[in-house]
Structure formats: C-alpha cells, structure tokens
BALODO-475708 format. One record per atom (N, C-alpha, C): residue in three letters; residue number from 1; atom name; x, y, z. Coordinates in nm, 4 decimals. Last residue first. Layout:
BEGIN
ALA,NUM,CA,X,Y,Z
...
This chain:
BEGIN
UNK,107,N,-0.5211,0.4484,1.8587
UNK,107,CA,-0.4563,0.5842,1.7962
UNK,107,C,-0.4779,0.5872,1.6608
UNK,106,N,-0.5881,0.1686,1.9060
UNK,106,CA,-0.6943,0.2599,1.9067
UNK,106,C,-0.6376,0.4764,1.8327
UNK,105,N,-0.5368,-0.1405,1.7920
UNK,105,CA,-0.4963,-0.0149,1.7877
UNK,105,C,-0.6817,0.1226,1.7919
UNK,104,N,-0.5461,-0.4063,2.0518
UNK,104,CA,-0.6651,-0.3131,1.9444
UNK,104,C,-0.5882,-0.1790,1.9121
UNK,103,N,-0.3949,-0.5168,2.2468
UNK,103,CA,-0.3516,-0.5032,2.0771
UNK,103,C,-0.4543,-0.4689,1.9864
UNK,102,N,-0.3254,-0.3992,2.5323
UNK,102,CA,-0.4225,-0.3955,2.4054
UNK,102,C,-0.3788,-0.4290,2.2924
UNK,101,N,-0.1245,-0.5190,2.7855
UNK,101,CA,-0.1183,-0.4016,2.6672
UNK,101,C,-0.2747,-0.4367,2.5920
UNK,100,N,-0.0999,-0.6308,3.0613
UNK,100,CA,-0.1929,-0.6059,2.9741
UNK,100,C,-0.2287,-0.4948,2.9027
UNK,99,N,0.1117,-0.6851,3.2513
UNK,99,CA,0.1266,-0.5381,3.1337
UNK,99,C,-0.0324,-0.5213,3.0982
UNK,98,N,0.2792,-0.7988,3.4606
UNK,98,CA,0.1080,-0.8586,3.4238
UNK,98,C,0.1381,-0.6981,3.3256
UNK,97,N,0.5079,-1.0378,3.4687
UNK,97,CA,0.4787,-0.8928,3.4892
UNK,97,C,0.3880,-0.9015,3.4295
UNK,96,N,0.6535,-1.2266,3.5077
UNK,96,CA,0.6547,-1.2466,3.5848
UNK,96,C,0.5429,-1.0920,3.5925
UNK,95,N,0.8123,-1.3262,3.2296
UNK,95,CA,0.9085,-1.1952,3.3819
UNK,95,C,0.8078,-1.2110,3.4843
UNK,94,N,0.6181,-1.3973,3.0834
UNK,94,CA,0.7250,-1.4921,3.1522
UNK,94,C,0.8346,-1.4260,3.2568
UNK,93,N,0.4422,-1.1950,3.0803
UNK,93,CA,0.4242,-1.3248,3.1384
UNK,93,C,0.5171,-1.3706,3.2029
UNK,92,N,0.6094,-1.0353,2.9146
UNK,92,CA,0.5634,-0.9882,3.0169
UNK,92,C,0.5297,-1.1455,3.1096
UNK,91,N,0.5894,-1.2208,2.6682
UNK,91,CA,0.7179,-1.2055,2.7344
UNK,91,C,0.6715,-1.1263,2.8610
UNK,90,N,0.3359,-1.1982,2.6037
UNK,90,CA,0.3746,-1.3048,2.6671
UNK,90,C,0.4735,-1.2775,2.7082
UNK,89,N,0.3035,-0.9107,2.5317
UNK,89,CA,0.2190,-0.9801,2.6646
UNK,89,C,0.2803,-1.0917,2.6819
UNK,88,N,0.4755,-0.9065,2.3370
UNK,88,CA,0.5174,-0.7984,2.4528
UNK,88,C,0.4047,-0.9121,2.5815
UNK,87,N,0.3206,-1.0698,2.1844
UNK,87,CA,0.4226,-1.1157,2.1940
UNK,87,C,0.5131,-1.0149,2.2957
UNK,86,N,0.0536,-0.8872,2.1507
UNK,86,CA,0.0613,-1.0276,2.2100
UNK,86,C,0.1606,-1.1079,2.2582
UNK,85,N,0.2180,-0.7000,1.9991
UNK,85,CA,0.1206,-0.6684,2.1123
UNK,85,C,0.1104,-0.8008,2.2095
UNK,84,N,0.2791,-0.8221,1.7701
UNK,84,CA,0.3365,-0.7596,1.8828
UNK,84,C,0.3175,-0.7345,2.0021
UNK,83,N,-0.0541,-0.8597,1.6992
UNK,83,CA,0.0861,-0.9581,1.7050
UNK,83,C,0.2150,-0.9019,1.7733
UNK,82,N,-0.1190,-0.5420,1.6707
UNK,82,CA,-0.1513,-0.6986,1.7469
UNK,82,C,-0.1066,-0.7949,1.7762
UNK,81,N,0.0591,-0.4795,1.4860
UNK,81,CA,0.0500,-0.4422,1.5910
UNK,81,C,-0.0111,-0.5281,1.7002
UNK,80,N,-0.0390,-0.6413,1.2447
UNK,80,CA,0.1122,-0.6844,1.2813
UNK,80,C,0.1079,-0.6073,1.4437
UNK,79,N,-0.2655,-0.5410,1.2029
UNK,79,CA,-0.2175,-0.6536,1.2299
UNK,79,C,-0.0996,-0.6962,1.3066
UNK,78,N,-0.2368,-0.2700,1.1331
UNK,78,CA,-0.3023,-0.3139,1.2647
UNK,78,C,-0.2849,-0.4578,1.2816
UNK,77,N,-0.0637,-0.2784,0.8999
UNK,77,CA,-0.0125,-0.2207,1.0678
UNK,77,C,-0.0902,-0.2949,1.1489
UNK,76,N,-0.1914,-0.4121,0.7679
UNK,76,CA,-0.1610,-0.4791,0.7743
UNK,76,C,-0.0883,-0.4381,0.8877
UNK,75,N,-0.4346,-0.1845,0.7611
UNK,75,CA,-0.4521,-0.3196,0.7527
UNK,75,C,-0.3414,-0.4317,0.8324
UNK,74,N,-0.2249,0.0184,0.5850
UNK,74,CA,-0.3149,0.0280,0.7062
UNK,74,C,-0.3367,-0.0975,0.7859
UNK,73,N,-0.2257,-0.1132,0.3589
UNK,73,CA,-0.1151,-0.0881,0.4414
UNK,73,C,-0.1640,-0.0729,0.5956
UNK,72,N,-0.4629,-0.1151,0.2631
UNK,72,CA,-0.3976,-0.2124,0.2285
UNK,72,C,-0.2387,-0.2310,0.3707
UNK,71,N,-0.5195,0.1043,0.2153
UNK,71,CA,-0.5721,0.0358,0.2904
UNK,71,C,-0.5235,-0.0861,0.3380
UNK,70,N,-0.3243,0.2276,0.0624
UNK,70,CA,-0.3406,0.2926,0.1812
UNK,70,C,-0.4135,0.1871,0.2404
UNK,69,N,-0.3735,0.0938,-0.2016
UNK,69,CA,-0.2937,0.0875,-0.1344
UNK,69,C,-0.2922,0.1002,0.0393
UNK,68,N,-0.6482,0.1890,-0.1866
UNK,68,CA,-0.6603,0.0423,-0.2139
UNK,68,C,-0.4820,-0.0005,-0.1075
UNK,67,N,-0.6075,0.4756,-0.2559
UNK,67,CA,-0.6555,0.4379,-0.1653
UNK,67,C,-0.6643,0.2855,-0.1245
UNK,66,N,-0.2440,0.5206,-0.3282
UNK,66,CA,-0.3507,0.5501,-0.3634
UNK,66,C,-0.4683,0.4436,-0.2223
UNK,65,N,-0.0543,0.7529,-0.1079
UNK,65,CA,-0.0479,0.5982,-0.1750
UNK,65,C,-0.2363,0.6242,-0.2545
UNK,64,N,0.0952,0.9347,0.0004
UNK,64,CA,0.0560,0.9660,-0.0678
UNK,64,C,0.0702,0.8308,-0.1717
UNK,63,N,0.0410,0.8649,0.2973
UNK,63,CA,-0.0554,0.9505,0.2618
UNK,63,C,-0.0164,1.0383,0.1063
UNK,62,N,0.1535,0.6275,0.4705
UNK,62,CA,0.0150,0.6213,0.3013
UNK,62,C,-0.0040,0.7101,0.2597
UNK,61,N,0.3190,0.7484,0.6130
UNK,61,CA,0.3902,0.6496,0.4903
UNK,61,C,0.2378,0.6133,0.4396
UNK,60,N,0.2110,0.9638,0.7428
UNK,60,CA,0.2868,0.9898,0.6459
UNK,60,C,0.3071,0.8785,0.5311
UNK,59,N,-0.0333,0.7310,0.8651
UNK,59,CA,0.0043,0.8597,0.8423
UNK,59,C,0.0519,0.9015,0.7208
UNK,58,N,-0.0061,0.4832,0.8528
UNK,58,CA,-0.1296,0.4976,0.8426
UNK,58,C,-0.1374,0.6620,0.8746
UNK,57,N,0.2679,0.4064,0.8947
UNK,57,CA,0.2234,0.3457,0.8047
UNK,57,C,0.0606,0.3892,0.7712
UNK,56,N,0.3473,0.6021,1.1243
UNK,56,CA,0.4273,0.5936,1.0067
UNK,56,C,0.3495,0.5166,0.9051
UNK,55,N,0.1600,0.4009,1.3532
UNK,55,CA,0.1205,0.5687,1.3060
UNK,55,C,0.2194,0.6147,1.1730
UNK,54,N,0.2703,0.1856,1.3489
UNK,54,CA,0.1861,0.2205,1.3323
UNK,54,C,0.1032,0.3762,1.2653
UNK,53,N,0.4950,0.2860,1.4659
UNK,53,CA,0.5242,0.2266,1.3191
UNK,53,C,0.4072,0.2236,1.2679
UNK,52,N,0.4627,0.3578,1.7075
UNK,52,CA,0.4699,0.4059,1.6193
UNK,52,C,0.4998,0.3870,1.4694
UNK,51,N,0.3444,0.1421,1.8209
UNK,51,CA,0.2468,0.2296,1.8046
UNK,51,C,0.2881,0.3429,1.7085
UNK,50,N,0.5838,-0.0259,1.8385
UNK,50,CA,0.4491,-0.0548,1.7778
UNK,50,C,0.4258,0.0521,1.7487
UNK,49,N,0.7662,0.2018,2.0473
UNK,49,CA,0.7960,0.2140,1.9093
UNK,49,C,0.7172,0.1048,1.7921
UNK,48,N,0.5777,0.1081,2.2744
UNK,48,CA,0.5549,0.2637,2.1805
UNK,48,C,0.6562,0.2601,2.0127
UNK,47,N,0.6593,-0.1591,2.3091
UNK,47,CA,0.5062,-0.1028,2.2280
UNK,47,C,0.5002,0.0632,2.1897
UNK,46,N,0.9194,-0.0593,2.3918
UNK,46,CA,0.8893,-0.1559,2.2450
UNK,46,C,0.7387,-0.1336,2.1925
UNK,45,N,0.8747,0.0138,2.5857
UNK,45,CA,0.9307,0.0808,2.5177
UNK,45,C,0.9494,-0.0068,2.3786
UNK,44,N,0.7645,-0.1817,2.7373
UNK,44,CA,0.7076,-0.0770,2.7284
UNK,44,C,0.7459,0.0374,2.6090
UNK,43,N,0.9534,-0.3830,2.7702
UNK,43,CA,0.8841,-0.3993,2.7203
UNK,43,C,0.7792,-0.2803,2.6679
UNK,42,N,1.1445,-0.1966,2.9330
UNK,42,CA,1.2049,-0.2290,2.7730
UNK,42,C,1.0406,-0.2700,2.7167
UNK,41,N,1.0109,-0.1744,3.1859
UNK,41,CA,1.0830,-0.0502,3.0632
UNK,41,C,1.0961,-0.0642,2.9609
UNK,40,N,0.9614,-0.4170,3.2676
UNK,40,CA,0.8981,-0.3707,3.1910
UNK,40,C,0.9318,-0.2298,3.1211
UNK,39,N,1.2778,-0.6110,3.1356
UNK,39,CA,1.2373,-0.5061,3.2434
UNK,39,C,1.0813,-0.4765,3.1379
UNK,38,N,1.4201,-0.7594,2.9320
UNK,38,CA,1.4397,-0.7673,3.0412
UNK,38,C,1.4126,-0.7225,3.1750
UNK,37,N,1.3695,-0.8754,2.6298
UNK,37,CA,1.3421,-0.7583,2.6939
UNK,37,C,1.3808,-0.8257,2.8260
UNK,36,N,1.4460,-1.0783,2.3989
UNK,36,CA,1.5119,-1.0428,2.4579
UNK,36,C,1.4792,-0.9364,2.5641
UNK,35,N,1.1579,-1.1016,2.2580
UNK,35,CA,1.2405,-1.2008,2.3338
UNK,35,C,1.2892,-1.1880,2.4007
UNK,34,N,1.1611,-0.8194,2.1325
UNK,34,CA,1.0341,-0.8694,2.2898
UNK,34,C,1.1262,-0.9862,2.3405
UNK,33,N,1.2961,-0.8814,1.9385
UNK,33,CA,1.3368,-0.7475,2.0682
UNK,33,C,1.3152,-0.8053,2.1742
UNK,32,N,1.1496,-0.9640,1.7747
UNK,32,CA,1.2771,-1.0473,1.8183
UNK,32,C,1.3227,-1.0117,1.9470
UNK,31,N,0.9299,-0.7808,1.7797
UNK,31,CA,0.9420,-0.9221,1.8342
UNK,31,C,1.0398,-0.9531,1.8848
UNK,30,N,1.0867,-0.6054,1.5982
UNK,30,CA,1.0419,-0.5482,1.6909
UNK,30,C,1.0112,-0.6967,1.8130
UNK,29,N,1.1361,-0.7492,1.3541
UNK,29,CA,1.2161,-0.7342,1.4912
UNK,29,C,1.1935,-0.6780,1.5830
UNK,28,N,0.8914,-0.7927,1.2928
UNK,28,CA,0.9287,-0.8947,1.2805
UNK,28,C,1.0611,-0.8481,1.4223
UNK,27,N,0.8284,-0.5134,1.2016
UNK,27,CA,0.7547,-0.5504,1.3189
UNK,27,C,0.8367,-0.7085,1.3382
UNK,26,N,0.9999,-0.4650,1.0062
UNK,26,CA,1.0009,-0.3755,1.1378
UNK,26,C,0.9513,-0.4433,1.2211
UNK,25,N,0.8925,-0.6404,0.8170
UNK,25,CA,1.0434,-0.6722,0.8609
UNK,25,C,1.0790,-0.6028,0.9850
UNK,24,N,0.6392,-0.5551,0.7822
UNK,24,CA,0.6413,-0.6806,0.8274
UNK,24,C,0.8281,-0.6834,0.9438
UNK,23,N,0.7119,-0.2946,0.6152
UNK,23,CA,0.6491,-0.2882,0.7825
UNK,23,C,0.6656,-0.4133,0.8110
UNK,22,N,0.8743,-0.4257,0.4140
UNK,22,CA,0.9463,-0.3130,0.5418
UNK,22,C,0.8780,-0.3425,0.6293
UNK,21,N,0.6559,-0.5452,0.2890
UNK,21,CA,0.7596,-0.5833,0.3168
UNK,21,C,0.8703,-0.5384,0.4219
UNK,20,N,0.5002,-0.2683,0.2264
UNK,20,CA,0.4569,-0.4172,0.3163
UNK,20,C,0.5603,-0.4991,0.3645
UNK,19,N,0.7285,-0.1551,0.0201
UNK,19,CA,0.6005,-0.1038,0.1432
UNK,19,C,0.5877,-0.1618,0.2805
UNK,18,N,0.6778,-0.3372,-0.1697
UNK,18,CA,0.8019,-0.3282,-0.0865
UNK,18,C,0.8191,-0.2202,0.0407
UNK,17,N,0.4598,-0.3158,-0.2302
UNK,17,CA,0.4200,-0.4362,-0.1747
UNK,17,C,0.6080,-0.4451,-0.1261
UNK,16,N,0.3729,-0.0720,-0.3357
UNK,16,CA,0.3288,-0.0884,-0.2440
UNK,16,C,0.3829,-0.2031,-0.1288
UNK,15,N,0.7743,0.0692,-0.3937
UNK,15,CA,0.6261,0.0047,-0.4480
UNK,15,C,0.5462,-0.0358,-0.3461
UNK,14,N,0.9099,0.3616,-0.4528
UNK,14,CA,0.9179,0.1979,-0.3331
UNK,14,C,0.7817,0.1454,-0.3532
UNK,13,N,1.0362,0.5216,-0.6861
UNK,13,CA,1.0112,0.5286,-0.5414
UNK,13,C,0.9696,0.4124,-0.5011
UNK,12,N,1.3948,0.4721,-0.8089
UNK,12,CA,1.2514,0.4713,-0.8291
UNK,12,C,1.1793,0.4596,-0.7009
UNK,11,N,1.6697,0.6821,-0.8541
UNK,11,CA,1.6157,0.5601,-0.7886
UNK,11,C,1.4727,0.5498,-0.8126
UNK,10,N,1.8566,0.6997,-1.1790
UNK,10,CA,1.7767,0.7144,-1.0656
UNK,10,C,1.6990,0.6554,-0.9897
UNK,9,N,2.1636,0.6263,-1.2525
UNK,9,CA,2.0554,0.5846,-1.2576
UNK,9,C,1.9578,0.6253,-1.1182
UNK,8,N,2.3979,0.6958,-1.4886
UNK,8,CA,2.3943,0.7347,-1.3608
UNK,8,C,2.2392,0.6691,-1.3616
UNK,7,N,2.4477,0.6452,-1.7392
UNK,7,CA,2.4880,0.5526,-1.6463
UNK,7,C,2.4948,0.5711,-1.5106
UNK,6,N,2.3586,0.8852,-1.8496
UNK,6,CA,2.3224,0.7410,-1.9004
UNK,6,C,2.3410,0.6839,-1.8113
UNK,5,N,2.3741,1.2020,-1.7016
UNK,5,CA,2.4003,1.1086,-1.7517
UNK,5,C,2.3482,0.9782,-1.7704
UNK,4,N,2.1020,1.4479,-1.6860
UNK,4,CA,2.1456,1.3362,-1.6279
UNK,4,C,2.1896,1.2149,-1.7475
UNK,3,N,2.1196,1.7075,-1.9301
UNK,3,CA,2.0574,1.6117,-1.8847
UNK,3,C,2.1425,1.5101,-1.7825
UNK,2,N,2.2284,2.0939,-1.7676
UNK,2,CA,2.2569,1.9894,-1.8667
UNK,2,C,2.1432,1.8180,-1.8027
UNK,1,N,2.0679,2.3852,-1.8010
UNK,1,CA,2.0884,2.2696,-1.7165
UNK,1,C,2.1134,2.1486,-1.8057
C-alpha cells in the first residue's frame, strides 16, 4: 500500500468546542423556524426535531468524547432545548395555541 500523498490532506475530527458550536447553530435555527411556524403541526414538529438534537448530542455525538467533554455537551443540549422550548411556547401564544411544551428535558 503506497503512503498518502503530501498535498492531499486529511481531515481532522471536530473538536469539542466546534462540537458546541454546531449544536448552538442547530438550535439557533431551529428558533428562527419557530418564528416562522404557522400551525401547531409545525410547531410540534420543531420540538421533536429539539428533542432530537438533543438525543444526537447526549447519545451518539458524546459517546466517544471524553467525560468533561460529554458533559459539557450534554449541558449545553439541555439548555439550548429549553430555550427552544420557550420560543415554540411563545410563538404558540401568539397563534393563539396553548402547547405547553416542557422545556425540562426528560428523554
């Protein structure tokens, strides 16, 4: 097997804190979304894809971080889930539609 050329360059895997950076940027539009929702379908369908970013960041995407990391990440799902969470409830509000989602992650 011959070596990988010089000027070919391999990618390096994704550091914790470009990690963090993704989940923020997911959940950031996940929001933007909420602005725009127009039915509780949509709103509804925005907290499951919360819940699942959630579960991607405190599943598969820590499980092979070290533990400080992992917590770290963890952490900041449940945050940001909450904040979504809150921002699906107000836009619910303003339709006129009582949702009362949880933003305690309980999954």
């Amino acid at each position: 097997m011959s070596a990988m050329p010089a000027h070919i360059k391999t990618a390096s895997p994704p550091t914790i804190s470009s990690r963090l950076w993704t989940l923020r940027e997911l959940f950031s539009c996940l929001q933007e979304d909420a602005r725009y929702a127009e039915s509780r379908e949509e709103l509804t369908e925005l907290h499951g894809q919360a819940a699942y970013f959630v579960r991607l960041a405190c599943g598969i995407g820590a499980a092979a971080e070290p533990p400080r990391a992992r917590a770290a990440l963890q952490a900041l799902a449940h945050q940001e889930f909450a904040r979504a969470t809150d921002a699906l409830n107000h836009r619910g509000q303003e339709l006129g539609l009582t949702l009362d989602l949880s933003p305690g992650w309980a999954g």
